[in-house]
DRENDO-1510 file (C-alpha; in Angstrom, 1 decimal, always signed):
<recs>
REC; n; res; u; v; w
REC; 1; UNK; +36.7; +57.0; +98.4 .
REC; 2; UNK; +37.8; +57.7; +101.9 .
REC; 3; UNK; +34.7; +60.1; +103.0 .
REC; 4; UNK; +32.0; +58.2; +104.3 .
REC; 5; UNK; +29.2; +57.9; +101.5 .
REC; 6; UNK; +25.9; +56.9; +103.2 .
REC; 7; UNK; +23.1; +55.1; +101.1 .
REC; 8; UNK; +19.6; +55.2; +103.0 .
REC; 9; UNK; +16.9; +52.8; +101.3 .
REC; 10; UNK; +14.0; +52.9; +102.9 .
REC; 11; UNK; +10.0; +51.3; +102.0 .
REC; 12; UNK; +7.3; +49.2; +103.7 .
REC; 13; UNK; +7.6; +45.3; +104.3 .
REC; 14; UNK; +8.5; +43.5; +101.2 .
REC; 15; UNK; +8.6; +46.2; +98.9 .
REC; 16; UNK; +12.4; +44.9; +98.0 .
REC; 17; UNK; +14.8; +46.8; +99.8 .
REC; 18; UNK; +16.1; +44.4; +101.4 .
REC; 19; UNK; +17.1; +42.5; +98.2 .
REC; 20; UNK; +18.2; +46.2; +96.3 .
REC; 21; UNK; +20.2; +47.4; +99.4 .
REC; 22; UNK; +22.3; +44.0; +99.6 .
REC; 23; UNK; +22.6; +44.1; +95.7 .
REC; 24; UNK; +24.0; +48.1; +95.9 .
REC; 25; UNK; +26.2; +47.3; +98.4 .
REC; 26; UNK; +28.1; +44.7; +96.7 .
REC; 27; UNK; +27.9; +46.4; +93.4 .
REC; 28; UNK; +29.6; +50.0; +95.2 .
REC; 29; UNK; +31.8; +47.5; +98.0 .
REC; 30; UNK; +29.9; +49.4; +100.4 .
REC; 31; UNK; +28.9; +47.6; +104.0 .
REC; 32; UNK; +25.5; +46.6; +104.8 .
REC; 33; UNK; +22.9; +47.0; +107.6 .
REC; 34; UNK; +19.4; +45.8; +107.7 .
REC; 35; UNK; +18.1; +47.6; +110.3 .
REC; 36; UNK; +14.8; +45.8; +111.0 .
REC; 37; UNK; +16.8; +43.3; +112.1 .
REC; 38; UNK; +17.6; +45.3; +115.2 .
REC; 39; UNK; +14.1; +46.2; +115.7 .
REC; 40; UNK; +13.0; +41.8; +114.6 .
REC; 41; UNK; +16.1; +41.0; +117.7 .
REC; 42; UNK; +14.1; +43.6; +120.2 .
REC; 43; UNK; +10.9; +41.8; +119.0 .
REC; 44; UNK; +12.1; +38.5; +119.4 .
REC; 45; UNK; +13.7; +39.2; +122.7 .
REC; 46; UNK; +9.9; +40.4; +124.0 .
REC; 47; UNK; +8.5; +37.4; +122.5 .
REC; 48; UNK; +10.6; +35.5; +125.2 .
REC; 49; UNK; +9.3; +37.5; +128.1 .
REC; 50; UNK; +11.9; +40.3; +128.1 .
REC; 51; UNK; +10.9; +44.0; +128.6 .
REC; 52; UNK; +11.6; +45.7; +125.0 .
REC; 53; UNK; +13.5; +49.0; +126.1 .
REC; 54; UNK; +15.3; +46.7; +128.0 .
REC; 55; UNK; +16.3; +44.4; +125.7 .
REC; 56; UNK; +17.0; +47.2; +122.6 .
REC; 57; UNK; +18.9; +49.0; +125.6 .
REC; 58; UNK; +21.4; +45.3; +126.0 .
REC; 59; UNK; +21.4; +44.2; +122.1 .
REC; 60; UNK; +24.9; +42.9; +121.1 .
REC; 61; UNK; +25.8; +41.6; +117.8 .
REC; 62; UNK; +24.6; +38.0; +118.2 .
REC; 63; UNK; +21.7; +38.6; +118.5 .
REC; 64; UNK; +21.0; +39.5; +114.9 .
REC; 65; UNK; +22.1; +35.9; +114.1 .
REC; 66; UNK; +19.0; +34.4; +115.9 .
REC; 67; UNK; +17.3; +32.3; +112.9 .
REC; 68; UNK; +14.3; +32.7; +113.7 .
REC; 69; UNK; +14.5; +36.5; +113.3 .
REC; 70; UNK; +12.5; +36.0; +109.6 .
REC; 71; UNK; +9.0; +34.0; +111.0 .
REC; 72; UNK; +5.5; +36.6; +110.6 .
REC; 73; UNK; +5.1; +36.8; +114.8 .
REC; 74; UNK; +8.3; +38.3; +115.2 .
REC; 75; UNK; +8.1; +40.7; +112.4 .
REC; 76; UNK; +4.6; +42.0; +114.1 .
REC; 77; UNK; +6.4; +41.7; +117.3 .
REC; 78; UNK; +9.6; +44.0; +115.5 .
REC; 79; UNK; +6.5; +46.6; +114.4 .
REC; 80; UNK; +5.1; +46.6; +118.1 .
REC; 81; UNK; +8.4; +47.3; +119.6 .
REC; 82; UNK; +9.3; +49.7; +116.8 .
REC; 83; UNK; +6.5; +52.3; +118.1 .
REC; 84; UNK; +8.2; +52.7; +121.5 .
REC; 85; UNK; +10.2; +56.2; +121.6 .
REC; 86; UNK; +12.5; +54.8; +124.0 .
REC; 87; UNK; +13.3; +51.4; +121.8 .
REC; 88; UNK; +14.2; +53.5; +119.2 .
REC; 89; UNK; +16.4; +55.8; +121.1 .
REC; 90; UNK; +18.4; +53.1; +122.2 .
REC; 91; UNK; +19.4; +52.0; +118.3 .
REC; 92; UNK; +19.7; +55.0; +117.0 .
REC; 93; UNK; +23.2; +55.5; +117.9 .
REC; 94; UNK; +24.4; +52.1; +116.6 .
REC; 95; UNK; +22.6; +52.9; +113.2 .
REC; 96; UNK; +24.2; +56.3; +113.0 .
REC; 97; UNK; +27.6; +54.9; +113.4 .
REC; 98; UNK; +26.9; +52.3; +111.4 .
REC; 99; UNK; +26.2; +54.7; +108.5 .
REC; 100; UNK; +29.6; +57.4; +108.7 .
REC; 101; UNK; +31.8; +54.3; +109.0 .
REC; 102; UNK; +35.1; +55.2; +106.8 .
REC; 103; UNK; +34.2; +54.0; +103.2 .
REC; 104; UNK; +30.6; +54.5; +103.1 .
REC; 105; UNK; +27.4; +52.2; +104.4 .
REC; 106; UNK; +24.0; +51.4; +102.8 .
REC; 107; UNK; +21.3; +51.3; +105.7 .
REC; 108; UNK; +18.1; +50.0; +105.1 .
REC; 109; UNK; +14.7; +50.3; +107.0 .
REC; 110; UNK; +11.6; +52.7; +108.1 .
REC; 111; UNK; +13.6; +55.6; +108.6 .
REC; 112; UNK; +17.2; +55.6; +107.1 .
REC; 113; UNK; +16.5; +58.8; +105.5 .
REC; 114; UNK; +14.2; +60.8; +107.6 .
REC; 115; UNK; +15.8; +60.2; +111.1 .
REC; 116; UNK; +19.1; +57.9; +111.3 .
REC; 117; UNK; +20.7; +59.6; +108.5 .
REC; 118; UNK; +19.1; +63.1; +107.1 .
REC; 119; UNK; +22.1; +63.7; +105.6 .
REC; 120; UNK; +22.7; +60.7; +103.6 .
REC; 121; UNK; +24.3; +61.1; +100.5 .
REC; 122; UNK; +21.8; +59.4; +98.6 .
REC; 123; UNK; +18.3; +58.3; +99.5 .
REC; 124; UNK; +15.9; +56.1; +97.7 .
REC; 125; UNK; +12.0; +54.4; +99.2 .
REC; 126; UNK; +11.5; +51.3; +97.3 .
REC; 127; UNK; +7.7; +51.0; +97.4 .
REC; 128; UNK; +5.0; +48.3; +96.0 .
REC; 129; UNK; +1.2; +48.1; +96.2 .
REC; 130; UNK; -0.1; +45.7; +98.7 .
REC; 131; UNK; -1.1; +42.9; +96.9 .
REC; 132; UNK; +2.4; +43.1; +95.4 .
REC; 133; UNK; +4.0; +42.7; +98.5 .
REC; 134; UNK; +2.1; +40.3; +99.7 .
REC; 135; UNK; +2.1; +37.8; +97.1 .
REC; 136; UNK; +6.3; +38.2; +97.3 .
REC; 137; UNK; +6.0; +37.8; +101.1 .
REC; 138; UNK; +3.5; +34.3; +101.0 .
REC; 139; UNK; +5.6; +33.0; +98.9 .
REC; 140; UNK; +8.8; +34.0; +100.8 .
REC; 141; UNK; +7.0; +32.1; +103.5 .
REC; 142; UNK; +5.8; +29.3; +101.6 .
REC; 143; UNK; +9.6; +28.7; +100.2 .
REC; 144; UNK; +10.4; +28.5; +103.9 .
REC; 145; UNK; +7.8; +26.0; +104.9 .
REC; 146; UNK; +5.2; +28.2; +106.6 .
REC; 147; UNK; +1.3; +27.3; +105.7 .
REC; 148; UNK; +0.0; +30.5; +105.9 .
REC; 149; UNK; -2.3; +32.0; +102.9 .
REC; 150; UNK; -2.9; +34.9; +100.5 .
REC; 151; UNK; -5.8; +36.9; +102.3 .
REC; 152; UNK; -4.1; +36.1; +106.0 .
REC; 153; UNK; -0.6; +38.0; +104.3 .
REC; 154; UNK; -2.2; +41.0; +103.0 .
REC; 155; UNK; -4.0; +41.7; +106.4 .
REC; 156; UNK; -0.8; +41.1; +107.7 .
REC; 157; UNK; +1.0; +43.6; +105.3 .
REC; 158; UNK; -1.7; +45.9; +105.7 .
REC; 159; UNK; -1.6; +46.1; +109.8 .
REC; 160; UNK; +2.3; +46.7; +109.4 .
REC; 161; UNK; +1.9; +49.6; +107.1 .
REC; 162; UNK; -0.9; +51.3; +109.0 .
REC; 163; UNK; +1.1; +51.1; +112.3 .
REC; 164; UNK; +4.8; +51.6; +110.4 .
REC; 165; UNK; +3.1; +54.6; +109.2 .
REC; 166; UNK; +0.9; +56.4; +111.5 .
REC; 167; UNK; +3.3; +55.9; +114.8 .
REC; 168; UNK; +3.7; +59.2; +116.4 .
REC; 169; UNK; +7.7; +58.1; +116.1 .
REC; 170; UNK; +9.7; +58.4; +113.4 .
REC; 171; UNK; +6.5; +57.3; +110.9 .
REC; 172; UNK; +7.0; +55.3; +107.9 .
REC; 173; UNK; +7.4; +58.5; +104.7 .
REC; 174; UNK; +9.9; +59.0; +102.0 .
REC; 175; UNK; +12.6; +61.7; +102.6 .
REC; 176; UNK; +11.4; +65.2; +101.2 .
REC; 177; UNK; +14.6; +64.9; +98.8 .
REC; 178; UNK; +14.3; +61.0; +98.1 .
REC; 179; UNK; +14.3; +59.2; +95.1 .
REC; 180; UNK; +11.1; +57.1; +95.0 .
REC; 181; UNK; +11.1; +53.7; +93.5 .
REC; 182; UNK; +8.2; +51.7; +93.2 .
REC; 183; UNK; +9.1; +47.9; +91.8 .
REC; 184; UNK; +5.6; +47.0; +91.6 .
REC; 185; UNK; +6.3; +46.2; +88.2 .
REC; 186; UNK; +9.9; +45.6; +88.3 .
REC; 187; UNK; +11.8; +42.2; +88.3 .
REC; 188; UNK; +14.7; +42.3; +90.9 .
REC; 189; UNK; +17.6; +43.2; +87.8 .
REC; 190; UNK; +15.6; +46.0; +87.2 .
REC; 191; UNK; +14.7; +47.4; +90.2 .
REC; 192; UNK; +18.9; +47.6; +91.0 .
REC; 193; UNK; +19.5; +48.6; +87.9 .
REC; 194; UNK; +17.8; +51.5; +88.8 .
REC; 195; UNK; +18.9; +52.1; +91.9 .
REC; 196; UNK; +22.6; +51.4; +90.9 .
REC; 197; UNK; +22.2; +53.9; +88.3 .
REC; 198; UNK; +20.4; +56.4; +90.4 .
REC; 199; UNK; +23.8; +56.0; +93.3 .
REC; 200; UNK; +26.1; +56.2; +90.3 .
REC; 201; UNK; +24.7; +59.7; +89.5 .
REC; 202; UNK; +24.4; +61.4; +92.8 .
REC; 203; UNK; +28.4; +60.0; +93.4 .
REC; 204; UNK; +29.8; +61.0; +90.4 .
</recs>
């Protein structure tokens, strides 16, 4: 496969894509982008008292290294800085590289397939209700030693989706032509079974 073959997976805060887009990527040898960690390295770049079109504007590699890229304030400091027009300008053209590299790219985040890559071969939204999520996403935080709690999570999940979504820019929506997955009810095996099986069709 020498063509470029771009996966977009797109879906609100721990819906799973994350965990599906790493799983297709190895499964089809395909390289991998999580692109809320650009937005989570603008975020915690702000967080430190830089201005945020600044900092998207200077963003080199190591920066997605930082560890503390995963805690709750800089994931609502990655969806504050993902409403600015100009924040999102200046990644744009890293993602779109990103995704026609030769041999293909899975890119996951708010917008893969609506805005960074229209024409992506293949384009799933991996969605799951709220309460879903965030039971996944406390205990995500709990495994990682944070003392947070059920109620304070959801209000959490639920300010991210209500701004991810109803930002003037580039708002949180499945592609018109997407393939909608909602794991919900899904163990992980499941959930990338499907969406192996779903990539598997559109390629072949």
């Amino acid at each position: 496969m020498m063509s470029p073959f771009t996966i977009a997976i797109d879906g609100p805060a721990a819906a799973g894509k994350g965990t599906i887009s790493k799983a297709v990527a190895a499964h089809f040898d395909l390289a991998h982008l999580d692109t809320g960690l650009l937005y989570r390295a603008v975020g915690a770049r702000m967080l430190m008292g830089e201005e945020p079109i600044s900092a998207a504007q200077t963003l080199v590699a190591a920066d997605l290294e930082n560890p503390d890229l995963r805690t709750a304030e800089v994931a609502q400091s990655a969806s504050k800085v993902a409403v600015i027009p100009e924040v999102r300008a200046a990644l744009l053209d890293f993602q779109r590289a990103f995704a026609r590299r030769a041999g293909g790219a899975v890119l996951d985040g708010r917008d893969i397939g609506t805005v960074i890559c229209p024409q992506a071969e293949v384009k799933l939204f991996v969605t799951a209700s709220p309460e879903v999520r965030a039971q996944r996403r406390l205990a995500e935080l709990t495994e990682r030693g944070f003392e947070t709690d059920f109620d304070t999570v959801l209000a959490d999940v639920k300010a991210r989706d209500d701004r991810d979504m109803n930002r003037a820019d580039a708002p949180l929506r499945p592609a018109d032509d997407a393939v909608v997955l909602d794991t919900s009810e899904l163990g992980i095996e499941e959930a990338v079974a499907i969406a192996v099986k779903t990539i598997s069709a559109a390629r072949d």
